[in-house]
C-alpha positions in Angstrom: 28.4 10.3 -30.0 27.3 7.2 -31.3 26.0 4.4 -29.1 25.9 0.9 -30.3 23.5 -2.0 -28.7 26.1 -3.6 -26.8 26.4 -0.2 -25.0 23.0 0.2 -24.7 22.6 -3.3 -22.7 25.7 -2.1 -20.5 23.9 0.9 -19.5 20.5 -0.9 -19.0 23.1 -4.0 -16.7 24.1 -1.0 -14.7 21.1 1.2 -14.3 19.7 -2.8 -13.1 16.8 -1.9 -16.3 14.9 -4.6 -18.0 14.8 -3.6 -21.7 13.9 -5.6 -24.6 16.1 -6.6 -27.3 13.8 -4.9 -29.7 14.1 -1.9 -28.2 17.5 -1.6 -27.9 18.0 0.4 -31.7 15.1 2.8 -30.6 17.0 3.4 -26.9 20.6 3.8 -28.7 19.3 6.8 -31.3 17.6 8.6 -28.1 20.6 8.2 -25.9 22.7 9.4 -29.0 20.3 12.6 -29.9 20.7 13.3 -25.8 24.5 13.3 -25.9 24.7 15.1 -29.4 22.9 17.7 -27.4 24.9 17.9 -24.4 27.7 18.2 -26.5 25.9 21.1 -28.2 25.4 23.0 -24.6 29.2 22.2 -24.0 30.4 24.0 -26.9 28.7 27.3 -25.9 31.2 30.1 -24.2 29.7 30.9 -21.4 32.6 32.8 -19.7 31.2 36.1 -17.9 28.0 34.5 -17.9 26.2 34.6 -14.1 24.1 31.3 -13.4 20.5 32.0 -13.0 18.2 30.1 -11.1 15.5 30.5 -13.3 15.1 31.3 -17.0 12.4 34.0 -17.0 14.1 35.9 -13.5 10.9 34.9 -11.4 10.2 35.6 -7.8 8.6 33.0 -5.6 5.7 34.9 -3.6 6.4 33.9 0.3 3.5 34.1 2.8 4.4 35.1 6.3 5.8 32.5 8.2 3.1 32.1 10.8 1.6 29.2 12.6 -1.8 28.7 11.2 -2.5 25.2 13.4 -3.4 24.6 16.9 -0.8 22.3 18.4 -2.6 18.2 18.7 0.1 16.2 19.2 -1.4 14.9 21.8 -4.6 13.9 20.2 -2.8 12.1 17.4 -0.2 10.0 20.5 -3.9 9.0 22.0 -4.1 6.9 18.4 -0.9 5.8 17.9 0.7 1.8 18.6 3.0 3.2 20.8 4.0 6.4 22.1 7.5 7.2 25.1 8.1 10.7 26.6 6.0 12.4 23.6 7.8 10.3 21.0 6.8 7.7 18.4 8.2 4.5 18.8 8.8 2.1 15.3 10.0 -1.2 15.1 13.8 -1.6 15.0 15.0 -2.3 11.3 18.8 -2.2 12.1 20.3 -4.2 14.3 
């Protein structure tokens, strides 16, 4: 797929992107090469193939789900602007 500098600034009016004239060749060939290999992924059969969540079949190492803190909410409500019944209180920004 080819992609032509008109299409590039339609892409660049929708993503709300500034990008210079000059650069709109450069951006086109990258977005092409991108698509090209999309396309190139696409056309792999993949049927009877299980999805893997990682290349290299890796397991996370998990620590014990323990609480390593003391609890201080309480020290940081001393220090906050304002504090009701153990919450935070924020300025409204929706009416």
């Amino acid at each position: 797929m080819s992609l032509d500098q008109d299409t590039i600034r339609r892409i660049a009016r929708l993503a709300r992107l500034g990008v210079d004239e000059s650069e709109n060749e450069t951006y086109a060939r990258s977005l092409s090469d991108i698509f090209a290999f999309v396309e190139q992924l696409n056309a792999v059969d993949t049927t009877g193939i299980e999805p893997m969540a990682h290349p290299l079949d890796a397991r996370q190492r998990l620590r014990p789900d323990e609480v390593t803190e003391s609890n201080q909410r309480d020290k940081f409500q001393k220090i906050a602007p304002r504090v009701e019944a153990g919450l935070y209180l924020v300025p409204r920004v929706i009416e």
